[in-house]
C-alpha positions in Angstrom: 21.2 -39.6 -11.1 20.5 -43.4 -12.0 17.2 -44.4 -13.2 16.7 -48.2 -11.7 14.2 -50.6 -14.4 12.1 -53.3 -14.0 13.3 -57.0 -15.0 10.1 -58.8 -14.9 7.5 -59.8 -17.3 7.2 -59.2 -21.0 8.7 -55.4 -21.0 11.9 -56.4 -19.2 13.8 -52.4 -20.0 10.4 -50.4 -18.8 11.5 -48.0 -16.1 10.4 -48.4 -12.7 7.0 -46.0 -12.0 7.9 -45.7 -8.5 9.8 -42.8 -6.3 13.1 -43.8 -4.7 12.7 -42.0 -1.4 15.8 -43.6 0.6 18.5 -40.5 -0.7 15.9 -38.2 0.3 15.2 -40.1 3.9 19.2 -39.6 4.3 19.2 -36.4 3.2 16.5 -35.2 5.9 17.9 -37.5 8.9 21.2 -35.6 8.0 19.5 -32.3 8.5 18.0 -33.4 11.7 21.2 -34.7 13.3 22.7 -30.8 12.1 19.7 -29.2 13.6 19.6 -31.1 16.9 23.3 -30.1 17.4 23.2 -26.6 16.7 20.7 -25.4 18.1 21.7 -25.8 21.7 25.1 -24.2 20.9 23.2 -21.2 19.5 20.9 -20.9 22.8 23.8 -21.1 24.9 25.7 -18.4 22.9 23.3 -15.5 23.0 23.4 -13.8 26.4 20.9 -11.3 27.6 19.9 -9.7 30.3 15.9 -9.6 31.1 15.0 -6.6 32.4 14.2 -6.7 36.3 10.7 -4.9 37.6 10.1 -3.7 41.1 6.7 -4.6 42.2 4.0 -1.4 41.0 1.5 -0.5 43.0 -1.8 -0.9 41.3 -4.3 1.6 40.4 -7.6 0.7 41.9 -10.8 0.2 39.9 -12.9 3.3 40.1 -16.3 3.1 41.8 -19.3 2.2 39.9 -22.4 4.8 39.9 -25.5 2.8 39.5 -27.9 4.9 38.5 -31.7 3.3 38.5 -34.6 4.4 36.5 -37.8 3.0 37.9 -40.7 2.0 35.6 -42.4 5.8 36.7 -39.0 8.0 35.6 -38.0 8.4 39.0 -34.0 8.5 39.3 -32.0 6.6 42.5 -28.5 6.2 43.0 -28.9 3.5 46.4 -31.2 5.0 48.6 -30.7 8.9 47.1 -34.0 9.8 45.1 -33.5 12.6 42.1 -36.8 14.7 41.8 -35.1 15.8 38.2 -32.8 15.5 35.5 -31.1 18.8 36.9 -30.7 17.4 40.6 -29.2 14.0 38.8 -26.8 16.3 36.7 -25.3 18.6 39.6 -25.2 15.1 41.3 -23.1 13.9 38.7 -20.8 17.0 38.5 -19.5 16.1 41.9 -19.0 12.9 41.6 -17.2 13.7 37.9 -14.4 15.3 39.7 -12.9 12.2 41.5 -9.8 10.3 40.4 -10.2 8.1 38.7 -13.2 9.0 37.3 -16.5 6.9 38.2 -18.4 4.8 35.6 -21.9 5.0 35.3 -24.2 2.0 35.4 -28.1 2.8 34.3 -30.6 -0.1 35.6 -33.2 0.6 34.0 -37.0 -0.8 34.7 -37.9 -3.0 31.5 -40.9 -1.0 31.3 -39.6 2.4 31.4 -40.3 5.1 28.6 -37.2 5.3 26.6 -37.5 9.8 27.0 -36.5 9.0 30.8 -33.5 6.7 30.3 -32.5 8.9 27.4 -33.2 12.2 30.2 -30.7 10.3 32.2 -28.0 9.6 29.8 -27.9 13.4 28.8 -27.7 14.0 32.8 -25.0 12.2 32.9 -23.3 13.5 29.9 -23.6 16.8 30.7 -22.4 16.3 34.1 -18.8 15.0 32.6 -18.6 11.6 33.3 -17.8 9.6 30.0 -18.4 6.2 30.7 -22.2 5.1 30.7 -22.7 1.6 30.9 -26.5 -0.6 31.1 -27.0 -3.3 33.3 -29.7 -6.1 32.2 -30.7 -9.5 32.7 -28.9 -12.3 31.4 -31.7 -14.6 29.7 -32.9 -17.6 31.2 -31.4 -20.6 30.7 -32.8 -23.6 28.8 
């Protein structure tokens, strides 16, 4: 490797303080030229097949149970009124058995007792359906 120095002012053998970069500009443009030629070969010689699908029926969503909780404790699912936890759970029990298995959805009133929504949620467990779900209010924007 050559060192190149300076010839100009008092220190004329000094040696030049600054990086030669044309060897390494060849060097890279080289590389480039190599790259851009192989890789197309190297696409072209790898063959596969890609696995063909037929179209699959989808499952469809299950339904959604939307259990309400009004501000008083009293349970609705739509227009059904539940005197009791108990009538809510055997409620539950046969809707548990579908396939797929219902969600459940509790809209409860913001100014419900907690014991009533938490009467509900135990309902609902011990009637077998695992997913319970709240719906709320989004807040308002500003």
């Amino acid at each position: 490797m050559a060192m190149s120095v300076q010839q100009d002012g008092d220190d004329e053998h000094a040696p030049m303080s600054e990086i030669n970069t044309t060897p390494l500009v060849d060097v890279m443009l080289v590389l480039l030229i190599i790259f851009l030629i192989t890789i197309p070969v190297v696409n072209e010689m790898q063959r596969h097949k890609l696995p063909q699908i037929s179209n699959i029926e989808t499952v469809s969503k299950p339904e959604f149970i939307i259990l309400v909780v009004t501000e008083n404790g009293e349970y609705f699912e739509g227009s059904r009124k539940f005197d009791s936890p108990t009538q809510l759970k055997e409620y539950i029990k046969t809707r548990a058995i579908e396939k797929p298995q219902p969600e459940v959805h509790i809209r409860a009133d913001r100014n419900v007792r907690f014991d009533a929504v938490g009467r509900a949620i135990f309902a609902v467990q011990q009637g077998g359906i695992v997913k319970v779900g709240f719906l709320t209010e989004p807040p308002p924007r500003a």
